[in-house]
C-alpha positions in Angstrom: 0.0 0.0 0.0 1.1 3.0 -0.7 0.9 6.0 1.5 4.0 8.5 0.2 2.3 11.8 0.1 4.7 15.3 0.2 2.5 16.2 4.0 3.8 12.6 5.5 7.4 12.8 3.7 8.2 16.5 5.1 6.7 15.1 8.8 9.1 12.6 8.9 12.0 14.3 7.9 11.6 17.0 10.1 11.7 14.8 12.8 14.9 13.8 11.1 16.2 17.0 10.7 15.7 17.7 14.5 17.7 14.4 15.1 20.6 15.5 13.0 20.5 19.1 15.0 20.5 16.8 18.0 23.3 15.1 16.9 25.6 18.4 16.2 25.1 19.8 19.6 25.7 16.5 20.9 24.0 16.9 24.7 25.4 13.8 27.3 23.3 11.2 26.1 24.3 11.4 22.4 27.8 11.2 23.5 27.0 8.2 26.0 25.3 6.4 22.7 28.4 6.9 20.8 30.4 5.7 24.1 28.9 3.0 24.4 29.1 1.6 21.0 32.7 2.1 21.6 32.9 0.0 23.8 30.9 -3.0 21.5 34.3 -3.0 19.2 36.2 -3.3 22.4 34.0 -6.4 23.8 33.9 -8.0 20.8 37.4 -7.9 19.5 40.0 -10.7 19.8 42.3 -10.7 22.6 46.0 -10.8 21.9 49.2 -11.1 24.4 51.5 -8.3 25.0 55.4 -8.7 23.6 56.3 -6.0 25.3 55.1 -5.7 28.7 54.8 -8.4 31.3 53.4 -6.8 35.2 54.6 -7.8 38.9 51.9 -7.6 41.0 51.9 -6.8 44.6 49.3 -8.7 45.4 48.1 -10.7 48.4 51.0 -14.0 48.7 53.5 -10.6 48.2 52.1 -8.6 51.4 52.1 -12.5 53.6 55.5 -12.7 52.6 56.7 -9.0 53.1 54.1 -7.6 55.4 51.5 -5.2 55.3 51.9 -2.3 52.9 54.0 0.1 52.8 57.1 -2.1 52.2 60.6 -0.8 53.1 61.5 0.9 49.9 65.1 -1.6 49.9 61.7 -4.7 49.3 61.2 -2.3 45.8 64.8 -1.4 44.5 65.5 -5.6 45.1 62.4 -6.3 43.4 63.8 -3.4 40.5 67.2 -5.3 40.6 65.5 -8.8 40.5 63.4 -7.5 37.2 66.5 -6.9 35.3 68.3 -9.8 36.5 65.1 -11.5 34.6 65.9 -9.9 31.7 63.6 -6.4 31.7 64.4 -3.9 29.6 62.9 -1.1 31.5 61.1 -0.9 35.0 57.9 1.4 35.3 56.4 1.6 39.0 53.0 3.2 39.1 53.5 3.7 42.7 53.3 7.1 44.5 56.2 7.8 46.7 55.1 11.2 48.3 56.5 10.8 51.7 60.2 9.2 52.9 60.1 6.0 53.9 60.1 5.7 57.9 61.5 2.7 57.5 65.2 3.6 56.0 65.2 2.4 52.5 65.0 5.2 50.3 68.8 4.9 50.0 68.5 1.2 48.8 66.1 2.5 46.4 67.9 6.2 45.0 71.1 4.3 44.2 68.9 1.4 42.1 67.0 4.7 40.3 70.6 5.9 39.7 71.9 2.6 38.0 68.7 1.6 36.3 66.3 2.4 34.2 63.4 3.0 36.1 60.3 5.1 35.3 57.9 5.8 38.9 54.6 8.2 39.1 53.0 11.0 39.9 49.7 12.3 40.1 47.4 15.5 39.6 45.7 16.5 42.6 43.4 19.0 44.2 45.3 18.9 47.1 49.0 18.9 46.6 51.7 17.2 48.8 54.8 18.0 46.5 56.3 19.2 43.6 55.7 17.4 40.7 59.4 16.6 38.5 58.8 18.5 35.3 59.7 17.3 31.6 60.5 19.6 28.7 57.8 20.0 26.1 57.7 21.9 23.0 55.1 23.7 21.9 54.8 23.8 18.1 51.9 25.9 16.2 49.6 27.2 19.0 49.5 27.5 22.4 48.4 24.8 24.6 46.5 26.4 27.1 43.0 25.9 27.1 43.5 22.2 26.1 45.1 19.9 28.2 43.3 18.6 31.2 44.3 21.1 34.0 44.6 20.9 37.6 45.9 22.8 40.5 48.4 21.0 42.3 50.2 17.8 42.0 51.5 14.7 44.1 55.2 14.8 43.6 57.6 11.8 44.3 60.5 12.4 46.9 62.4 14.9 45.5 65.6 12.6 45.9 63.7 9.8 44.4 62.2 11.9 41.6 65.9 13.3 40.7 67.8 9.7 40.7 64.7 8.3 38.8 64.9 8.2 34.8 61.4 8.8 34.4 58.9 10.0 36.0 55.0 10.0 34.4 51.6 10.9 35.8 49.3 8.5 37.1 46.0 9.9 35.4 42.6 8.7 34.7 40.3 10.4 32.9 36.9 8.9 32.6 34.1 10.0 30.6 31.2 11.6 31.8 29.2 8.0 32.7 32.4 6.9 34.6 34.2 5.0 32.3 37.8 5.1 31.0 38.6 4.9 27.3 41.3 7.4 26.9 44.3 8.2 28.1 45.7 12.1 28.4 49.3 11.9 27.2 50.0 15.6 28.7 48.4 16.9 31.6 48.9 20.5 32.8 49.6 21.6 36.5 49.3 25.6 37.1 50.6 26.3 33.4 52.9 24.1 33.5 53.0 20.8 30.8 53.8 17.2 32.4 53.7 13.8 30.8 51.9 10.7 31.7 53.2 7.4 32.0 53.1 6.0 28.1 54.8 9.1 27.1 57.7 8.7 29.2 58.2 5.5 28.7 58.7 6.5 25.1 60.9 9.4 25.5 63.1 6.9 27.4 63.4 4.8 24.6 64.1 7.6 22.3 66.8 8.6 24.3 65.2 12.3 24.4 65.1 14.8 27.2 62.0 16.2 25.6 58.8 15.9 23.2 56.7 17.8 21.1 53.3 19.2 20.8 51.7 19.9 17.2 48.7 22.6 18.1 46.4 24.7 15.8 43.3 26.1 16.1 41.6 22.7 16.9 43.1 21.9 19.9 46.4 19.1 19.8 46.8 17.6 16.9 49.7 15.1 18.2 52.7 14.4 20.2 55.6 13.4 18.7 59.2 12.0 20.3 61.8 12.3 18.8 62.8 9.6 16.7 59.5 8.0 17.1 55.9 8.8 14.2 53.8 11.1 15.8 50.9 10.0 18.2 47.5 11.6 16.7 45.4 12.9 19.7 42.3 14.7 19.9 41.9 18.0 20.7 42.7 17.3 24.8 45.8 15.5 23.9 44.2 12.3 24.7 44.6 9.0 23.0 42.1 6.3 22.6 42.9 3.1 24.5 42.7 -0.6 22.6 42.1 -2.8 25.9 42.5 -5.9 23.0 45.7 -6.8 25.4 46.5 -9.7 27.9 49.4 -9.2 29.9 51.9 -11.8 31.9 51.6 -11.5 35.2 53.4 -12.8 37.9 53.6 -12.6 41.5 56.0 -10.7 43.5 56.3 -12.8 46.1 57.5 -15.5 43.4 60.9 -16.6 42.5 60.8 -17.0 39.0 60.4 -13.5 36.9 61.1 -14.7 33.6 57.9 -13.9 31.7 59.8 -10.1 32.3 62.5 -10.8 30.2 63.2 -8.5 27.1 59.9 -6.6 28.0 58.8 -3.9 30.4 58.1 -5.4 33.6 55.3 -3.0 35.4 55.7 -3.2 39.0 52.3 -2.6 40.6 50.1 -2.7 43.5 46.9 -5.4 43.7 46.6 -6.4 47.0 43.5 -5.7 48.4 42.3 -2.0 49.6 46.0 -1.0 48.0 44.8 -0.3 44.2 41.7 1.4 43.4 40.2 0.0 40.2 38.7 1.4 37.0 35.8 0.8 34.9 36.5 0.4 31.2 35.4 -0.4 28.0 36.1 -4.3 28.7 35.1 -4.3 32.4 37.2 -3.5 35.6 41.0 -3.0 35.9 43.5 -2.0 37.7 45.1 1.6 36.8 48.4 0.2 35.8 46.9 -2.4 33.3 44.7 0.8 31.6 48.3 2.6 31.3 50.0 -0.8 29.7 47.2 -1.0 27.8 47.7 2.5 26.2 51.7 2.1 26.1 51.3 -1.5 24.3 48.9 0.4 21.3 51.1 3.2 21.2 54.4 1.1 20.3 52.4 -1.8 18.3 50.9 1.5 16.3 47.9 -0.4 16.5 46.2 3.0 17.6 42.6 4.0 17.9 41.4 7.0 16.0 38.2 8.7 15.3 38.9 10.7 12.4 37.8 14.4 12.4 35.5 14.4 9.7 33.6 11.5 11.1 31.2 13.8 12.2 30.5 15.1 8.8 30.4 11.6 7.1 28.3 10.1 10.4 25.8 13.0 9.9 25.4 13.0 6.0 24.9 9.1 5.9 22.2 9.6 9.1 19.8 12.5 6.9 20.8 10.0 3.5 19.4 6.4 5.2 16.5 8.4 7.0 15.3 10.4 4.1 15.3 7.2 2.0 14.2 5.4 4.7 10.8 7.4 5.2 10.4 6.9 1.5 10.2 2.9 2.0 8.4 3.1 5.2 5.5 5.3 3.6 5.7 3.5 -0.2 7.3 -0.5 0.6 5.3 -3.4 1.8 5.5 -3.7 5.5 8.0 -6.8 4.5 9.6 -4.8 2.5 10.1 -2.0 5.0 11.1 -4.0 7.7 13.7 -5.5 5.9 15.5 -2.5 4.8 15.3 -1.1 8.3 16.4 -4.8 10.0 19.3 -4.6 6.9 19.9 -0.7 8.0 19.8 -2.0 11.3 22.5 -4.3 11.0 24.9 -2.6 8.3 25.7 0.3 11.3 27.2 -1.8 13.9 28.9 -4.4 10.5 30.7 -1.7 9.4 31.7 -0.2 12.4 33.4 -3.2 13.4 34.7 -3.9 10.3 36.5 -0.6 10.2 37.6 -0.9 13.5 39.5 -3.8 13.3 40.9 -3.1 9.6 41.9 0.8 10.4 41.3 1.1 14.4 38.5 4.0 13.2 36.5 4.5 16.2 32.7 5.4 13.9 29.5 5.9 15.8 26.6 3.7 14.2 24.8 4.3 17.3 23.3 7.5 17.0 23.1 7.5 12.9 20.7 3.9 13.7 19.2 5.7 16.6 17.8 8.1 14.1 17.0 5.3 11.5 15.1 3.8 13.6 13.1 6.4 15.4 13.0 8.5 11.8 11.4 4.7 10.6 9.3 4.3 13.4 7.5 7.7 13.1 7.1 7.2 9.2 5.4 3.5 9.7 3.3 5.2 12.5 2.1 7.7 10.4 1.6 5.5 7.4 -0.2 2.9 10.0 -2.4 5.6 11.4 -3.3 6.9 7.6 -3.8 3.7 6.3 -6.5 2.2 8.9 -8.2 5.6 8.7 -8.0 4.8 4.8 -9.3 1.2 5.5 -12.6 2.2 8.0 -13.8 4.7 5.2 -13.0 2.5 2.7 -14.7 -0.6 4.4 -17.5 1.7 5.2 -18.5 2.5 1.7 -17.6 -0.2 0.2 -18.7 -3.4 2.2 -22.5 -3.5 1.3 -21.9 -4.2 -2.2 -18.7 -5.6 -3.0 -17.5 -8.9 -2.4 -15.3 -9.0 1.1 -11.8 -10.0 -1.3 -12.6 -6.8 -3.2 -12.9 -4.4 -0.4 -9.9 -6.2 1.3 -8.4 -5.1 -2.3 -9.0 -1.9 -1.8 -8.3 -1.4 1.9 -4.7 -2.7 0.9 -4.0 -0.7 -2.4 -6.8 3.1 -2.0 -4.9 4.0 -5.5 -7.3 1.9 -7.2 -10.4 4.4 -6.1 -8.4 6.8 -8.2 -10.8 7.9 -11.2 -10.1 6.4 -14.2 -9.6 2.6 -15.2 -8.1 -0.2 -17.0 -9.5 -2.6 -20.1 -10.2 -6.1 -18.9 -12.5 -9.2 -19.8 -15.3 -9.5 -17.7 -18.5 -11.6 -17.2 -21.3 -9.2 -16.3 -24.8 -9.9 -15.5 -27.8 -8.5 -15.2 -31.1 -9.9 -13.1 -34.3 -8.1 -13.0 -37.7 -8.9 -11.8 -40.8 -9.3 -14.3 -44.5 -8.3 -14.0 -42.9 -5.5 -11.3 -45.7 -3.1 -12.1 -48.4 -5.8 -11.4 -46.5 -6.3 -8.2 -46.5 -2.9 -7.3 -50.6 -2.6 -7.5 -50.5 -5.7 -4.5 -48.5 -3.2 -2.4 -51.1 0.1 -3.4 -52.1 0.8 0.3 -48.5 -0.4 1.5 -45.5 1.1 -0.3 -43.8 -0.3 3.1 -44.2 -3.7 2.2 -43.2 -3.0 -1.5 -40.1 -2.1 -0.4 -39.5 -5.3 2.2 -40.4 -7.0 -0.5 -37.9 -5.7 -2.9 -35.2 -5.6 0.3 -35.9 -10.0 0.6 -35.6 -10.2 -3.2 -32.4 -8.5 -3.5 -30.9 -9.6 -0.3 -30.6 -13.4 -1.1 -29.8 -12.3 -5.1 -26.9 -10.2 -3.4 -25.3 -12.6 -1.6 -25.4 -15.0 -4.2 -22.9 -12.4 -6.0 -20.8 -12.3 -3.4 -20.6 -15.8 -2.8 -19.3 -16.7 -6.7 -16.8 -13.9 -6.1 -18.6 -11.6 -8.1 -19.0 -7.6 -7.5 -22.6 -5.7 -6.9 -21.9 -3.0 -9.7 -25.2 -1.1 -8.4 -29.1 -1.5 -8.0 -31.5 0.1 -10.1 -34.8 -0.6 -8.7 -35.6 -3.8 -8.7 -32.8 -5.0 -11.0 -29.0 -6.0 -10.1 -25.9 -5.9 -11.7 -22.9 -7.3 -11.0 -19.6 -8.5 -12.9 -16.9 -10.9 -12.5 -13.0 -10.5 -13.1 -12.3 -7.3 -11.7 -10.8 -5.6 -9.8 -9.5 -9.0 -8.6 -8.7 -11.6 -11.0 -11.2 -14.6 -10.8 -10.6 -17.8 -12.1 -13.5 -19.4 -14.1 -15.3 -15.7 -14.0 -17.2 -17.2 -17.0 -18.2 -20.2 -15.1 -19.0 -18.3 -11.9 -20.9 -16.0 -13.4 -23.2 -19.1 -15.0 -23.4 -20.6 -11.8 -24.6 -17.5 -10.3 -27.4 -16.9 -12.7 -28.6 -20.4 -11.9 -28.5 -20.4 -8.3 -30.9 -17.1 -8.7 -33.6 -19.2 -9.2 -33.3 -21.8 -6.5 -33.2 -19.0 -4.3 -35.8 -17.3 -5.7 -38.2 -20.6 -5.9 -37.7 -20.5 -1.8 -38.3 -17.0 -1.5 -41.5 -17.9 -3.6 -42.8 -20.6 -1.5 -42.7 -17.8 1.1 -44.1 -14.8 -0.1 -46.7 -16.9 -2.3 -48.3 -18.2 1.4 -48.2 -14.5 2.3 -50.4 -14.0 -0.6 -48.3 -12.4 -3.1 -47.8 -13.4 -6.7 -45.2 -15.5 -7.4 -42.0 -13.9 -8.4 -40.1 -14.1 -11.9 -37.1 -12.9 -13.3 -35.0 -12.2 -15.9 -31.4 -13.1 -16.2 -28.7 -11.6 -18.9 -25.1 -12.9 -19.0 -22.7 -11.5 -21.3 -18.5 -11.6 -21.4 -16.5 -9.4 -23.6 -13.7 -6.5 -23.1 -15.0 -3.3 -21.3 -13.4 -0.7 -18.9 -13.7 -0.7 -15.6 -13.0 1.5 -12.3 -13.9 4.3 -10.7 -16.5 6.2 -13.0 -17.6 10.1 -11.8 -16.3 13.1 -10.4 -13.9 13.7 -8.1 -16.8 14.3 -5.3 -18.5 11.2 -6.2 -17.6 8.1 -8.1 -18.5 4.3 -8.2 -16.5 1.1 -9.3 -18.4 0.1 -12.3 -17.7 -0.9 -16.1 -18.8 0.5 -19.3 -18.8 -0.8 -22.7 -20.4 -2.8 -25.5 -20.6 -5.8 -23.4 -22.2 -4.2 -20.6 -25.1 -3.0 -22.9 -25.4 -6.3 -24.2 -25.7 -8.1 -20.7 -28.4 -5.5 -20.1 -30.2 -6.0 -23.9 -29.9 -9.9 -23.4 -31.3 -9.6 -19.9 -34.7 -7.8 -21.5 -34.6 -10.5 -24.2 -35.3 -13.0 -21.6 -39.3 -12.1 -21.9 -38.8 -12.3 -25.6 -37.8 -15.8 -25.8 -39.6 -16.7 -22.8 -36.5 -18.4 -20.9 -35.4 -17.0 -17.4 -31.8 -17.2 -18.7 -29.8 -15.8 -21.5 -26.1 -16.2 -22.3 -24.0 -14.4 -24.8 -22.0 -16.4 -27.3 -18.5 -14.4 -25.9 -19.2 -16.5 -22.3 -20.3 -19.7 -23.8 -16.4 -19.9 -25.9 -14.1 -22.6 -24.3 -16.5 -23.5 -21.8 -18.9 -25.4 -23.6 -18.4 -28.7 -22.4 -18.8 -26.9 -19.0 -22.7 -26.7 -19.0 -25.7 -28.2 -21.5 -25.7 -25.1 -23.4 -28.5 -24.5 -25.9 -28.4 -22.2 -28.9 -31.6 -20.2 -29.1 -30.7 -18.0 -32.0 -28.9 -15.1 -33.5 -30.2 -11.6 -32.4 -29.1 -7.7 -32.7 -30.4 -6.1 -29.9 -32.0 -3.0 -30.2 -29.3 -0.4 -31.1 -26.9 -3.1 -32.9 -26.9 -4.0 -36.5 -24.9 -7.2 -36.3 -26.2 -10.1 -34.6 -24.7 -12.6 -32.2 -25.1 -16.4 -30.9 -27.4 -16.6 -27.6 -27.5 -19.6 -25.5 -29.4 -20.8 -22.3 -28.8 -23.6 -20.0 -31.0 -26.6 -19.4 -30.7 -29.1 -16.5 -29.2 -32.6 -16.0 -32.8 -34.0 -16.4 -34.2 -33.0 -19.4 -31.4 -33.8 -21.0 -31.1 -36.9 -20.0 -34.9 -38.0 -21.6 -32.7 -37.3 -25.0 -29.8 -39.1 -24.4 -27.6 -36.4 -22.8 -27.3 -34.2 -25.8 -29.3 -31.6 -28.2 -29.3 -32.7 -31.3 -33.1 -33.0 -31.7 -32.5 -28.8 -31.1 -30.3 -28.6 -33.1 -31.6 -30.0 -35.5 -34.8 -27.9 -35.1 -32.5 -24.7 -35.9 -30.8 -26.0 -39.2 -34.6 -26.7 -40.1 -35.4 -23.2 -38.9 -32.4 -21.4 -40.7 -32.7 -22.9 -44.1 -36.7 -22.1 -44.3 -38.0 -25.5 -44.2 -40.9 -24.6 -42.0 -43.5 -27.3 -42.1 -40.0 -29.4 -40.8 -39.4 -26.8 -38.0 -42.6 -27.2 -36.7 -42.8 -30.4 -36.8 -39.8 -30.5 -34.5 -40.9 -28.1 -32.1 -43.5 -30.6 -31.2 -41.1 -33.4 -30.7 -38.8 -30.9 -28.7 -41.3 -29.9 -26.3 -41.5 -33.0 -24.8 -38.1 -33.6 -25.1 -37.2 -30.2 -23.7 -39.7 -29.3 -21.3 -37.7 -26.5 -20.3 -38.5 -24.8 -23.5 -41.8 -25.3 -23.7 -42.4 -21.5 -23.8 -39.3 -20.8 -26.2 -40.6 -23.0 -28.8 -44.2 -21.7 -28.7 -42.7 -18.3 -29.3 -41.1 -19.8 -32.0 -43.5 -21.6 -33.7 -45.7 -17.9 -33.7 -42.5 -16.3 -35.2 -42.4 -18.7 -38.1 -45.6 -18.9 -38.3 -45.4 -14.9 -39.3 -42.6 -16.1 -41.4 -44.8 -18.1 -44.0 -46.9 -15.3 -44.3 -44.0 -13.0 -44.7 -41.8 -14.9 -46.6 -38.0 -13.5 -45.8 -36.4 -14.3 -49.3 -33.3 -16.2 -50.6 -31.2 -13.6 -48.3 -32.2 -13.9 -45.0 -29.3 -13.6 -42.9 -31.5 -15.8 -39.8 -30.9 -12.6 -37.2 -34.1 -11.9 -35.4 -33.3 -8.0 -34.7 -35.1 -6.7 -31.9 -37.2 -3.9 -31.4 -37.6 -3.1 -28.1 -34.7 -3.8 -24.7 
């Protein structure tokens, strides 16, 4: 059904238009959409095992073999020795060593930070307890304030451990607004001044640098770049996205063997219980230090996640492209139809995504552009749903009384069809009308009332009849019905059901007779006309008002063949374009060639007799036949003669061939000639 209109289209993508707006201001729950589906690539990508980093944790068999935390810092620089005795190739402690160690080993410790190379943290703070160790930066394009996560004080290591130490990185987080960590700042800023996390240090001390670089324009950071290492893309907060795809060795440190360490960075942590707070990612809880290695494995795999800057524009244009198209197929499709595309819509958004997340590492939001679809398709199929039972009440409403239930189910599911106009098709029409009405009429003098019951008991039954052989109730006129066959819906056998039709009229009528005759009313007759030819049919009228009906030459024909029916004195006559290639179908009988009033050529009409008068001659009608040839050629005294065989053979036609024997009869008084063409042309409907 179709229900695309300009008024439904321009409702539905305003709605989409406000949903595009929505997404370019981008308010928290639009950003927690796109978070989320973030975190889908996460969850659903393959996990793969760090080569370069391998953690110590400080966990609960450490603190029953060394005590309660805090450890005597000599427990950490043996630990530091022992993870380069197992081969490390750099040490990075995550631990905050604000305050000297009561317990005397900070020396232990300064003179292993002297020898080795060993990276320990720092933190941001609103409360600060030291100085935090600074790091050259360089500033290249604009300025960096503004940018960079920013924060008033800082928790600085021991300044003798933070001078002896190679590196020292902040130990940041930096959740999103629903809590959850899924980048990493690489630079941090601490009362103007620039300070380096954790992954970045690491890499500067691989480099062999002192320093690192910042690229700035307009748009915030663009990158940080080490010296001797590709630039790390950041967005505009100098943050990097953080691929938690990575498993990492772990061993304890209360254990003796640390050789899963060896030629990799061993990241010497605290998990003990109540010692590490933990974090809520993308994949689930961690610990701190496994959201840092996390970020430091992508950055020196590259394998780093980026969403590109024009994803916006691309996410945006492909949202309004889908949803316009979309609200197309919701108001013009099947409801199949539609619900595939959106189900295929559906799907493509989060497809792709992960597709181009695990080919490029491009971080696309199909969460908000299939939000849209999907609200954008919802709204249209309301609309359309709404329009289309309102479309399907008024249509059953003026329709249902006289068209067969198929057909107004037709036109509930496609309204176009009410459109004025129509198509050419072949169609069985008939017509049925009552005889002796006017005598009829005098009965019901004092009691126009009962006339019209009358009428209303005839047509009822004659209706339904229609309707039951599938035909349509074109209209009433008076007393008299028509009705056709083959349209709007196709009907198989329409010739066949039309026939059947005709003849079930009279059993109906013979029990509608039984009772009105024992209310004392004349027993009803009728007339029925069948006729099947070419013709147009649909709506017919004005744009105010208009009926599904027919016109054409067969039409008027069903109608003449109907009034002929007192003429020849049979209750039912069938044009020669419905008896072809069905005659073995019924016992047709020829009754002769007639123009109708109006027509100058003549045509073959048949009726039907029953089972039992044809079986008194053998199952066939050659004794009629027979009669007509005789007929045809002139030979009178012979056609009579049969006519008075045939009325005991056909009982049935008793009447027919009285009428005939008057007509030739009038013939040998009025001798037709050598030409007679043997069309009886009528002269009244």
């Amino acid at each position: 059904m179709k229900f695309f209109n300009i008024k439904n289209y321009l409702i539905c993508l305003f709605i989409t238009t406000l949903l595009v707006i929505l997404r370019m201001i981008d308010p928290f729950f639009v950003e927690t959409l796109r978070l989320k589906g973030i975190d889908y690539y996460q969850t659903k990508q393959e996990k793969v095992k760090s080569e370069n980093i391998a953690i110590v944790e400080i966990d609960e068999a450490s603190l029953d073999q060394n005590g309660q935390w805090p450890w005597n810092r000599e427990l950490i620089a043996n630990g530091v020795e022992k993870a380069f005795e197992s081969g490390a190739q750099l040490v990075v402690i995550p631990i905050l060593f604000a305050e000297k160690d009561r317990l005397g080993g900070d020396e232990k410790l300064i003179k292993v930070l002297s020898e080795l190379p060993v990276i320990i943290g720092q933190s941001a703070s609103t409360k600060g307890k030291g100085s935090p160790i600074p790091r050259g930066l360089a500033s290249i394009g604009e300025s960096l304030d503004g940018w960079l996560y920013d924060y008033p004080e800082a928790i600085g290591p021991v300044e003798s451990l933070g001078q002896y130490a190679a590196g020292v990185g902040m130990i940041v987080t930096a959740p999103e607004l629903d809590g959850v960590v899924r980048r990493l700042p690489l630079v941090i800023q601490i009362k103007g001044e620039a300070y380096p996390t954790i992954p970045l240090e690491v890499i500067r001390m691989f480099a062999g640098e002192q320093s690192y670089q910042a690229k700035v324009d307009l748009g915030g950071v663009e990158a940080i770049r080490v010296p001797g290492f590709d630039p790390i893309k950041t967005d505009a907060n100098s943050r990097v996205w953080i691929n938690y795809k990575y498993k990492f060795d772990k061993v304890s440190f209360a254990n003796d063997d640390w050789s899963v360490v060896k030629d990799k960075i061993a990241v010497i942590a605290l998990t003990g219980e109540g010692l590490s707070n933990t974090i809520a990612t993308s994949t689930g809880i961690k610990y701190g230090h496994e959201v840092t290695s996390s970020a430091l494995q992508m950055i020196i795999d590259e394998s780093r996640l980026q969403r590109p800057a024009e994803a916006t524009i691309y996410e945006v244009f492909i949202t309004a492209a889908f949803c316009s198209l979309l609200i197309i197929g919701a108001l013009w499709l099947s409801y199949i139809a539609s619900l595939a595309i959106i189900t295929a819509a559906l799907a493509v958004g989060p497809i792709l995504g992960s597709h181009l997340y695990n080919s490029n590492g491009w971080l696309i939001d199909y969460t908000w552009p299939i939000t849209c679809i999907f609200i954008t398709w919802s709204v249209a199929t309301f609309i359309r749903f709404i329009n289309e039972n309102k479309s399907k009440q008024q249509i059953k409403k003026q329709f249902e009384h006289y068209l067969a239930p198929p057909i107004v189910k037709l036109l509930q599911k496609d309204p176009t069809l009410l459109k004025l106009g129509g198509d050419t098709r072949e169609l069985s029409i008939l017509f049925s009308d009552l005889r002796g009405f006017t005598t009829i009429s005098e009965h019901f003098k004092t009691n126009p009332q009962g006339l019209t019951e009358l009428v209303n008991r005839y047509l009822t039954p004659m209706t339904g009849c229609v309707i039951e052989y599938n035909g349509t109730v074109d209209k009433f006129i008076g007393d008299a019905l028509m009705a056709f066959w083959n349209a709007p819906l196709d009907v198989e056998d329409h010739k066949v059901q039309s026939i059947n039709c005709g003849l079930r009229m009279f059993d109906l009528l013979a029990k509608l007779n039984r009772e009105v005759m024992a209310e004392g009313v004349d027993e009803l007759k009728i007339g029925v006309g069948i006729n099947t030819g070419d013709v147009v049919v649909g709506n017919m009228g004005s744009e105010q008002r208009f009926d599904y009906t027919c016109l054409g030459d067969a039409v008027n024909l069903s109608s003449r063949l109907e009034g002929q029916t007192k003429e020849y004195r049979v209750g039912l006559i069938i044009g020669e374009g419905t008896v072809k290639d069905i005659e073995h179908r019924f016992n047709f009988v020829e009754l002769d060639k007639i123009a109708v009033k109006g027509k100058k050529e003549g045509v073959r009409i048949f009726t039907v007799l029953n089972n039992t008068s044809l079986c008194s001659n053998g199952g066939n009608v050659e004794h009629h036949n027979t009669f007509l040839s005789f007929y045809r050629k002139q030979h009178w005294n012979r056609a009579i003669k049969m006519i008075d065989l045939n009325q005991i053979t056909y009982p049935e036609l008793k009447d027919y061939y009285e009428m005939m024997r008057e007509r030739i009869e009038n013939l040998k008084k009025n001798r037709p000639g050598k030409g007679w063409d043997t069309i009886y042309r009528a002269t009244s409907k």
